[in-house]
C-alpha positions in Angstrom: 10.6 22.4 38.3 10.8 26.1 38.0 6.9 27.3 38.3 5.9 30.2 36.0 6.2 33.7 36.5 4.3 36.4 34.2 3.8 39.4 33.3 0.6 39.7 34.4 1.7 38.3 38.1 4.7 40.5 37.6 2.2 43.7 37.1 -0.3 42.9 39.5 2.6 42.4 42.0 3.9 46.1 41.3 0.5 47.4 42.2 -0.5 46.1 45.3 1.5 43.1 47.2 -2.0 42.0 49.0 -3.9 42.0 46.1 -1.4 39.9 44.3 -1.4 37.5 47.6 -4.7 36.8 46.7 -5.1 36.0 43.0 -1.7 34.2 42.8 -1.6 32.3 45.9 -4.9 32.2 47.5 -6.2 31.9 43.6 -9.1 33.9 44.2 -10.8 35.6 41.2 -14.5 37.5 41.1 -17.3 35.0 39.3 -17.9 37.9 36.7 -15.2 38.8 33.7 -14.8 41.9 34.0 -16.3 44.0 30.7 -12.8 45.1 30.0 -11.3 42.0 30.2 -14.1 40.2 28.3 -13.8 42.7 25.7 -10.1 42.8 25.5 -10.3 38.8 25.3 -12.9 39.3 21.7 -10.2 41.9 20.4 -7.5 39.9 20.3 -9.0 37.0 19.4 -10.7 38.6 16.3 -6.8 40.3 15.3 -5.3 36.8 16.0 -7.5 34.8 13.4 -8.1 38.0 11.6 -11.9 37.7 11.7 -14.6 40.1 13.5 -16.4 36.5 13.8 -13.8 34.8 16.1 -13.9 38.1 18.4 -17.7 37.3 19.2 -17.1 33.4 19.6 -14.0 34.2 22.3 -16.8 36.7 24.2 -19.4 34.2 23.8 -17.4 31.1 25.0 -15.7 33.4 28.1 -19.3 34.6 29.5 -22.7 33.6 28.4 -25.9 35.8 29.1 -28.6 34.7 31.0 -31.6 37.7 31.0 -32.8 39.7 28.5 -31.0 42.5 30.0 -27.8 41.1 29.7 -28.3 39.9 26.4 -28.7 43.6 25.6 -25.9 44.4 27.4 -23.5 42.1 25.9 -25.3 42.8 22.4 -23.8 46.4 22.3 -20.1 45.3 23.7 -20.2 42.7 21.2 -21.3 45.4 18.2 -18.3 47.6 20.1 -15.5 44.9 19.7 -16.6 44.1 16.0 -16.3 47.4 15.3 -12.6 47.8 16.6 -11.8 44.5 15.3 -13.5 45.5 12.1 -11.8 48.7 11.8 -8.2 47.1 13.1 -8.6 45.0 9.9 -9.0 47.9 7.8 -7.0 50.5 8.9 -3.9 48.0 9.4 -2.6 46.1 6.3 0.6 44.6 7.7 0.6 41.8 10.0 2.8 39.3 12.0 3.3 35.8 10.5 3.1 34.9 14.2 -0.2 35.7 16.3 0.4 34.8 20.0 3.9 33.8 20.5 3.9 31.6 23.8 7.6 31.2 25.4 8.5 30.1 28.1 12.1 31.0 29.4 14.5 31.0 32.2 14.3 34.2 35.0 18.1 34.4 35.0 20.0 36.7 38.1 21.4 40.0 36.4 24.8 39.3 38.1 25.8 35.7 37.8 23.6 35.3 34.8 22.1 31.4 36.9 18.4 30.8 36.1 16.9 30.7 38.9 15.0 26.9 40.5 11.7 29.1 42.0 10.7 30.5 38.7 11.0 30.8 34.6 9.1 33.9 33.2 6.5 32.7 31.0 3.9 34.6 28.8 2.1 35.0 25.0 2.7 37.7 22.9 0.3 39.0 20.6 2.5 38.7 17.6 6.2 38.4 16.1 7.5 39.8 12.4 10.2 36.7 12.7 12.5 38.9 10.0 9.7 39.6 8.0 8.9 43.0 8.5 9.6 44.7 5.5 11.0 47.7 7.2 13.3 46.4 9.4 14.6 43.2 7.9 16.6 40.5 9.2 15.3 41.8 12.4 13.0 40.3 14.9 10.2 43.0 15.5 7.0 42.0 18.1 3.8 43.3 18.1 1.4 43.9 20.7 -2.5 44.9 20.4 -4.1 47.2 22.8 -7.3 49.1 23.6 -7.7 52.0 25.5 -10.3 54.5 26.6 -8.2 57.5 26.0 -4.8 57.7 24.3 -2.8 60.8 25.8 0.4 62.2 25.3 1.5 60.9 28.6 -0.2 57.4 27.5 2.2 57.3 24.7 5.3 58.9 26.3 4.8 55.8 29.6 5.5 53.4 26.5 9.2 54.6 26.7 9.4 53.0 30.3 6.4 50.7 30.5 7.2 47.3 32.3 5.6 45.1 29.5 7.0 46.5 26.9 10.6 45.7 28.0 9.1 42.1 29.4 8.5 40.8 26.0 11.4 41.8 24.4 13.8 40.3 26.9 12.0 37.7 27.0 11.9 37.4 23.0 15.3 37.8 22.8 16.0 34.5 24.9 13.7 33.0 22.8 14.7 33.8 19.3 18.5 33.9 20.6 19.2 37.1 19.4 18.6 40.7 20.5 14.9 41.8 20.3 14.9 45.5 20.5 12.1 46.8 18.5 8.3 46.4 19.2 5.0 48.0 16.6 2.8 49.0 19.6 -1.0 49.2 18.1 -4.0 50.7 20.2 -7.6 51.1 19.5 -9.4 53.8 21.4 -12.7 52.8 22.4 -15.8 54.5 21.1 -16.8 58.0 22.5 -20.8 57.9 20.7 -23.2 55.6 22.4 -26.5 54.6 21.7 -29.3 57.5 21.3 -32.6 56.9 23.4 -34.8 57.2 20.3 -32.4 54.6 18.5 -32.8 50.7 17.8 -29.7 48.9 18.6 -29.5 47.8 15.1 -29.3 51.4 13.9 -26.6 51.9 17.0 -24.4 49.2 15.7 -24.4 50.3 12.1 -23.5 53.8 12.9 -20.9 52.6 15.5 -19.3 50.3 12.4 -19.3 53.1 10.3 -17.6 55.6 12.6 -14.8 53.2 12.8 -13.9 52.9 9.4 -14.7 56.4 8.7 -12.7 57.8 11.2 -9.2 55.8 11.5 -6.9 58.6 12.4 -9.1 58.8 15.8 -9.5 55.4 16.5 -6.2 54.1 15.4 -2.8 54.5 17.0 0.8 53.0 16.3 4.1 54.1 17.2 7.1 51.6 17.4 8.9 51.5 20.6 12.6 50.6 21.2 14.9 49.4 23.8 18.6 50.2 24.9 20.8 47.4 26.2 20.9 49.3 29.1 17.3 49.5 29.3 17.0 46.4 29.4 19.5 45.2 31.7 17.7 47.1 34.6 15.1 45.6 33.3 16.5 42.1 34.7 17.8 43.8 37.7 14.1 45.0 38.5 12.5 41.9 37.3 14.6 39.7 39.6 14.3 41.8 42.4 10.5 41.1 42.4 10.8 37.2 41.7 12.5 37.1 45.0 9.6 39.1 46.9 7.6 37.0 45.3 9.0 33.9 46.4 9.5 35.4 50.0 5.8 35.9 50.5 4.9 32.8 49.0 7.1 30.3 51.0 6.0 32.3 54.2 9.3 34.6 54.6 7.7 37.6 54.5 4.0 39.3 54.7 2.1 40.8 51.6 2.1 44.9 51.8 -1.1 46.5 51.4 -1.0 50.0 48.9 -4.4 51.8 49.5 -3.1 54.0 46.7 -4.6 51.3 44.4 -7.6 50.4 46.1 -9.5 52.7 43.4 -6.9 54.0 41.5 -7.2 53.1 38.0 -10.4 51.4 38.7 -12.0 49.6 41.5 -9.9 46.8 43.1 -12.0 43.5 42.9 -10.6 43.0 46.1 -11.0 46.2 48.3 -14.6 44.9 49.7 -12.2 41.5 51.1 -9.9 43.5 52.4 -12.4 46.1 54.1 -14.6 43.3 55.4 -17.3 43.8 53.4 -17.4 40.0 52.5 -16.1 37.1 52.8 -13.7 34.7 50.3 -16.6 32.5 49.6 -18.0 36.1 47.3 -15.0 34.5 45.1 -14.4 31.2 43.0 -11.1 29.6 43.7 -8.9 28.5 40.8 -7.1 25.9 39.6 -4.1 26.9 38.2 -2.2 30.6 38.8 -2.1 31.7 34.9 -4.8 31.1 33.2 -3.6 33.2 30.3 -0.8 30.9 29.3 -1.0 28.2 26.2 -1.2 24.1 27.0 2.4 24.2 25.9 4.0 28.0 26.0 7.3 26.7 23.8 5.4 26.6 20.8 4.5 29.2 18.9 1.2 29.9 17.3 1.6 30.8 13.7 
């Protein structure tokens, strides 16, 4: 059976070859969620069931506080997330009649169009317009949710080449069995105000709340992005490329490469004090599964 290959893999694989030796075949993860991720996990659950209350159960349920301290802590990235999801709600009126679209399809090779035995490219997206959208109709048109601490020129120009972008659309178009070429790409910036010293976090939250609804065109970003057949066909090319690395390094054919260029680029690698020696595995849990992001059953969608 053909094991799974995703995006995520397929991403963290681009970055760093070690690093993806590590979480995908050694399994190793940090104990902590990240605050990104944690955050990123209450955003999309509060746009998938449309509620700012399901955002705070999904951060809840993926890391509970112990101190006082953290309870503070996860007290203002909770008010943050409710106020993105809040605002998301507001500022956007039209939504998918799918939220997170698991599939599950085969990694076919570019020239002889054969899936291949080692791997079928799996993943969820966050939502599908399944020839509903009411401006492009007949058409199928995905969706995908982001947040981001700054949205740049160059953040939106990337989108015309960026890896995931043209993931999920040849991937939908397996799927749906016809051409996917259209995707409504939605970011929420993160808040620039924090919390004044001589301020209660009550009165924090409440101005936060307000900033977001009173302020959409700063917060609030969608463009749609589109792909060529062309585009997409090196896409596949790329794709399968990698799935054969992959499977090199993981049957013991070949040996990881290490790029330092991302040991703090973009943020600090969870796993540059392994590498350096600064600890040991045992500073990590060991999982027990590879993709932990992908549904009990991926062929069904979520509607």
């Amino acid at each position: 059976m053909a094991e799974p290959l995703t995006q995520s893999e397929l991403s963290t694989f681009s970055r760093c070859e070690v690093r993806h030796d590590i979480r995908y075949n050694k399994l190793l993860v940090p104990f902590d969620t990240h605050p990104a991720l944690l955050m990123g996990t209450g955003y999309h659950a509060g746009l998938e069931h449309q509620s700012v209350d399901a955002a705070i159960t999904a951060m809840r349920e993926d890391s509970p506080t112990w101190s006082k301290w953290e309870g503070s802590v996860a007290a203002v990235r909770e008010a943050t997330v409710a106020a993105m999801v809040g605002g998301a709600l507001d500022n956007w009126i039209l939504w998918p009649d799918i939220h997170e679209l698991g599939f599950s399809v085969p990694l076919r090779n570019p020239s002889t169009n054969r899936a291949s035995r080692k791997h079928s490219l799996q993943g969820v997206i966050d939502g599908v317009w399944n020839r509903t959208h009411p401006n492009f109709p007949g058409e199928v048109v995905l969706g995908e949710w982001k947040t981001a601490a700054q949205v740049s020129r160059e953040y939106m120009t990337r989108l015309e080449i960026d890896f995931q972008v043209s993931t999920y659309m040849w991937a939908a178009s397996q799927h749906f069995g016809v051409p996917v070429r259209k995707m409504v790409y939605r970011i929420a910036k993160k808040p620039t105000i924090r919390q004044k010293k001589t301020e209660e976090l009550g009165e924090y939250i409440e101005r936060l709340t307000q900033d977001y609804l009173d302020r959409p065109e700063f917060y609030f970003f969608e463009v749609l992005v589109e792909r060529t057949d062309e585009q997409l066909s090196d896409w596949a090319a790329q794709a399968w490329a990698t799935h054969l690395r992959v499977s090199e390094i993981r049957t013991g054919r070949a040996i990881p490469i290490r790029s330092t260029q991302s040991c703090v680029n973009r943020g600090r690698c969870p796993y540059f004090d392994l590498c350096v020696g600064a600890v040991t595995k045992d500073s990590f849990k060991v999982l027990d599964q590879r993709h932990t992001e992908l549904k009990e059953n991926n062929n069904e969608p979520t509607s």
